[in-house]
Phi, psi and omega in degrees: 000142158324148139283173195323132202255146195265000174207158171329138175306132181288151147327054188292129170076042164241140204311316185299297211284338198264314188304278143336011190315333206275329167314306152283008167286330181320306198292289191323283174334321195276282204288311170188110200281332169238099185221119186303103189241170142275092188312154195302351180267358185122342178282162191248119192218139169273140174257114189244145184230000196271146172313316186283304197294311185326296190298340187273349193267352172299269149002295186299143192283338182287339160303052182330139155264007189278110193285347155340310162295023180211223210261099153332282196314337187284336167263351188270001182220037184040025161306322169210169215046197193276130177291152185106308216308308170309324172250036144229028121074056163212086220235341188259055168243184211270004147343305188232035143226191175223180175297127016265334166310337141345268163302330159283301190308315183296317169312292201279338153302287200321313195291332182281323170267072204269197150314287175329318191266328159307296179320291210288005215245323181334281183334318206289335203277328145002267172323310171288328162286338185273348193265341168285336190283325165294012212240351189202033184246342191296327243244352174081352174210174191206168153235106167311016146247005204244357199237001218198269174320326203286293192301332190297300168321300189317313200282313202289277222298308184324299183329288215270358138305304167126016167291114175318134179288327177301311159285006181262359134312319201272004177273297163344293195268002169284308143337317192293297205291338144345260185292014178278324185067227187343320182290002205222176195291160186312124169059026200291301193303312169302331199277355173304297196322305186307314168303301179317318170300306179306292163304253214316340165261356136301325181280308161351284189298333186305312179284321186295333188259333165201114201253152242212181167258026174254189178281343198292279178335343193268329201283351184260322151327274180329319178287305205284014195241034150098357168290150168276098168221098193303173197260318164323292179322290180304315187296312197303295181287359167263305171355282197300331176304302181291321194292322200266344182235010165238013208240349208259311175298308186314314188253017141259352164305296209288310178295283170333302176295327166301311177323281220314300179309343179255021180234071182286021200248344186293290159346269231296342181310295186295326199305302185312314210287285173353296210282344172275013171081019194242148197220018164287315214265323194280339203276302128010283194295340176260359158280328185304307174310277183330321182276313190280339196190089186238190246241321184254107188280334189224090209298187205271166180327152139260148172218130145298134180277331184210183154291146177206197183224091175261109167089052195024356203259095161332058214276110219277176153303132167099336186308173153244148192241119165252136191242111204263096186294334179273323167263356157328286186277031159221009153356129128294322179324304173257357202255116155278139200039058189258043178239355171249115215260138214208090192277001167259043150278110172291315169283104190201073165284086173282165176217058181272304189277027170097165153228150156105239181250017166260076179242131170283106196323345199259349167013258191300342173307292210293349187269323199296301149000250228306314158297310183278012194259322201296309200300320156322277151343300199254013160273319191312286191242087177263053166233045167306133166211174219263163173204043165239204146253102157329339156289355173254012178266132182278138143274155166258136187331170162125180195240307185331294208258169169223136189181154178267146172269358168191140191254048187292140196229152150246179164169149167318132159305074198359175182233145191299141160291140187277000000 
């Protein structure tokens, strides 16, 4: 620990603290780098914020995804994990367990979800990105999370899940209802959880009876080819898939462009590096993004299984450990300038997907997003510029994710296809 520190502990989790936190990661880090708060739901939880302890508790086993090592009831009321999940009995995604189950569920997502079924998947995310940008480039002005960041994750995961394009609106607004958290009618999310459920062990039975070239079908493959995979399971893991991979893309699409729009001399770097065919700078510039301002503020629960010692600080059995990735990867311990966003940083082990074997399986889905949203956006309409007062701009509640509810742009109008 620090001596004694010279100005107040910050205010954690106020509409103010949600535009901006890193000044108080700041605080946090220097003064007390592992620190006990009470979270907006009433649980009382530790926060680590310095990069090396952040990477070891990530790693460490004693560190449970099971909310079962902590409060039945704190979880049984959406206090922690995803509200709903428990009472849409989808609760075994790779989220909420540990080894071995773990390690077989995971196993049996890779074979469906290799790097191969990502490569070929390029062209669709193509598509989808040039066909939301039509939908709005005649017209001169958009808000790119509600026209753009949103649909996109959405449509792209559906595909690659096996959702018939005739139901993937209605995925569109379950997602929505998802990510308002706070914003939305009184339990809106569990019965959003609840539908998603109810469908996804229809489509299931659906796949099994004529199976597609999709991930849902691999994952039934898979099974059916001697892994041990319940009808629980499978739903729980197309779940986790869409919920964990599309709300993470929404905002890094969405964050990113904001960065991008208040650094313009970075912006004019990439366009140009963009408009020569060079594919390095944009490759780079979206690990920078993901590090400077990325999509996940807190990685998801942790329980201690024993006691243990993060950061010189005793972490009792049963606590829950929140490990603070936004203030990680602003580290000076590991970052040089990392209040500064540098989209040619080469040393930049970041840990916006996470570490060890929670490492996030969607990875490579979301840079490939994430690239074609960016590259696409600033070839198309490049003179995109913001059309708010960034201090009139919203974040949205919640304690996981980070992301603006809404993105208003000008730009010339694209000139109609001839």
């Amino acid at each position: 620990m620090s001596d004694q520190p010279d100005s107040p502990p910050p205010t954690l989790f106020t509409w103010e603290f949600a535009a901006d936190p890193y000044p108080a990661y700041a605080w946090l880090r220097e003064h007390a780098p592992v620190h006990r708060t009470t979270l907006p739901s009433g649980v009382d939880a530790w926060l680590v914020t310095r990069y090396a302890d952040a990477r070891q508790a990530l790693a460490d086993a004693r560190l449970s995804k099971n909310p079962a090592h902590h409060s039945e009831q704190a979880h049984r009321t959406g206090r922690v994990g995803i509200p709903g999940e428990r009472q849409a009995d989808l609760m075994t995604h790779l989220l909420n367990i540990d080894p071995p189950d773990h390690t077989r569920l995971r196993r049996l997502v890779s074979k469906a979800f290799t790097p191969r079924r990502v490569a070929e998947f390029e062209p669709r995310v193509q598509q989808l990105t040039d066909r939301l940008i039509d939908g709005f480039a005649a017209r001169g002005s958009a808000d790119l999370i509600h026209e753009f960041a949103f649909p996109l994750p959405i449509y792209a995961i559906c595909d690659l899940l096996g959702v018939p394009a005739e139901d993937q609106d209605d995925f569109r607004d379950w997602a929505g209802m998802m990510i308002r958290h706070g914003g939305g009618p009184r339990g809106g999310v569990a019965r959003a959880v609840k539908r998603m459920r109810t469908y996804l062990a229809e489509l299931i039975h659906r796949k099994r009876a004529d199976p597609g070239d999709d991930l849902i079908s691999g994952l039934i493959r898979a099974s059916d080819h001697g892994e041990h995979l319940t009808e629980n399971e499978a739903a729980a893991m197309a779940f986790i898939l869409l919920f964990a991979g599309f709300e993470t893309t929404v905002n890094l699409i969405g964050n990113g462009l904001y960065s991008l729009m208040n650094q313009p001399l970075q912006r004019a770097r990439l366009q140009e590096s963009i408009a020569r065919g060079e594919s390095g700078l944009l490759a780079t510039g979206v690990e920078e993004l993901l590090r400077f301002d990325g999509p996940v503020e807190l990685a998801t629960w942790r329980f201690a299984t024993e006691p243990l010692t993060i950061g010189g600080v005793r972490i009792p059995v049963g606590d829950p450990v929140l490990v603070v990735l936004a203030a990680a990867d602003r580290d000076p311990a590991r970052f040089e300038r990392p209040d500064t966003l540098d989209l040619a940083r080469r040393d930049n082990p970041h840990l916006g997907f996470g570490h060890g074997i929670h490492y996030c399986i969607g990875a490579p889905l979301a840079r490939l997003e994430g690239q074609a949203a960016l590259a696409t956006l600033l070839t198309r309409l490049p003179d995109l510029r913001l059309a708010a007062d960034p201090a009139e701009l919203r974040w949205r509640g919640g304690l996981i994710m980070r992301g603006l509810r809404e993105l208003p742009v000008s730009f010339t109008p694209e000139a109609a296809a001839k």
